[in-house]
Structure formats: C-alpha cells, structure tokens
N, C-alpha and C positions, 0 to 999 in steps of 0.2 A: 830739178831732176831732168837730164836728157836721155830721152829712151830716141835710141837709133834704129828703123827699123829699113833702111836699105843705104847704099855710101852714099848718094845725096840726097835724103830725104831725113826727117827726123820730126820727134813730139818733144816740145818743151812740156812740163809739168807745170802750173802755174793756180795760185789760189783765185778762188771765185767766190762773186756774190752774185745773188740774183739783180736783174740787171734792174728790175721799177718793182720792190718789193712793197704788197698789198698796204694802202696808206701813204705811200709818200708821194711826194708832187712829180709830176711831171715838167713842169713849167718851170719858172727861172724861181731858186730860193736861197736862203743865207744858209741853210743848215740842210744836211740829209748825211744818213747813217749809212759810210761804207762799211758792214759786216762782210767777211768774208764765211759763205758756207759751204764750201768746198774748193776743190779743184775742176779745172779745166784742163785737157791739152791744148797745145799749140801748136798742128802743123806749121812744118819748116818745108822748103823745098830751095835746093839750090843746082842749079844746069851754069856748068862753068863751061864757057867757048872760050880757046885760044886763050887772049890777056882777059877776059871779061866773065862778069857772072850775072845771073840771073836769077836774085833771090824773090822767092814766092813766099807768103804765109798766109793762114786762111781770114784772121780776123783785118780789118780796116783800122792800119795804121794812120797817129797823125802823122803830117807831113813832116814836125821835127826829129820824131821815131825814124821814118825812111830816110830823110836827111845824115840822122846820126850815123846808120849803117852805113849809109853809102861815104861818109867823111873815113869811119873807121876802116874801112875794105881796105884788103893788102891789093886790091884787081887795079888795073889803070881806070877798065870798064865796069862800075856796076848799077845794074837796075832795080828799082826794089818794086815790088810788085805785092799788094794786098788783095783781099776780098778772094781768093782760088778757092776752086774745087768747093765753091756752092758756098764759101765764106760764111764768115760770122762778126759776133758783134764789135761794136766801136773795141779798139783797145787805147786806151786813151794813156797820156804822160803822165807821171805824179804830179807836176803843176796845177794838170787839168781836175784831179780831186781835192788840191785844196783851195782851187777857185770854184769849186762846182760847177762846171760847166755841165751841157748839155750829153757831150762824149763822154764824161766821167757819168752821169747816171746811168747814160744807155748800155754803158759796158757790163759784158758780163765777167770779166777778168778786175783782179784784187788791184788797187794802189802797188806800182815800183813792177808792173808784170813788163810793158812795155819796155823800160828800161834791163830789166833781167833775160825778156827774151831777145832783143838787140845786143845785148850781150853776148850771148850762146850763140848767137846767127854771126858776132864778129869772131869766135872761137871757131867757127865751122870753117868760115871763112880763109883763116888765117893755116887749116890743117889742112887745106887744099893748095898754097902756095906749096911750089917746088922748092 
C-alpha cells in the first residue's frame, strides 16, 4: 500500500517483525524465525532538480537495494540516500534472510519489503518524468 501524504513525499505500507525477538541469537546461526507481526511504514522522500533526483528513505538500505533504484531511475542523475529524518532499522534484500545475515535479523521490516519498496520509489520515479 502507498499512502501519499504530500507530491514528493510518501509512506510505503510494508509487513514487519520484531527485529531480535525474546530467545533468539544475536550472533551468527543457521536457523532463526522470520515471523511477521505487523506492519511498518516506509517513509519515501524524493527532491527532483533539473535532470536528477534525490531519493531519501528513513530505513538503512543495502547498497544492492540503492544500486537497484538508482539502475531503474528514468533521471540521468540519481542519488539514493538512507537512514533520514532520524532513520530506522537495517531493511535488508530477500537474499539477506535466506542467508541469515546479521542485516536480515536486525531489520524490523518483513522478507521481499526492500524489493517492494524500491519498487514503488521506481513507480514514483517514473510519475515524475515529463
């Protein structure tokens, strides 16, 4: 779900878990239980200059998530830019929960969010091309 709440700004709707639920490891293991128990939003933020934009979101993208957006942009120019307006937690790739990395437990955002909201940030994207 995208809730648009100004022309370049927006909240992706996105499922969530808690990020190191009570019992599980912190530290490196072969198995841990992504449950999703709710939703999170996702602030969006995009400041388009001339040919270039400058996309903001509040969680800490990995760098193949930023990469993707910025491959997808219709801009000549795009920046991607994580952690704003007081940031939040890792949003890690779907690869990163079925390798268990350390970015996939620490997230508080569900498997496939990453990709869904790079998604909707290339849709934004693409509705700001003249």
């Amino acid at each position: 779900m995208l809730r648009t709440s100004a022309a370049n700004s927006a909240a992706v709707d996105r499922p969530s878990h808690r990020a190191v639920p009570m019992g599980h490891p912190t530290g490196p293991t072969k198995t841990y239980d992504f449950t999703p128990t709710g939703t999170a939003d996702v602030p969006v933020w995009i400041l388009r200059v001339g040919n270039g934009v400058f996309v903001g979101v509040a969680p800490e993208l990995s760098t193949d998530t930023a990469l993707a957006i910025k491959k997808h942009s219709p801009f000549p120019h795009t920046a991607v830019m994580s952690m704003l307006e007081g940031g939040s937690k890792d949003m890690a790739e779907a690869q990163s929960y079925a390798r268990i990395t350390y970015e996939a437990m620490d997230s508080q955002y569900a498997r496939g969010s990453a990709e869904t909201v790079a998604a909707k940030i290339g849709d934004m994207l693409h509705s700001l091309r003249p």
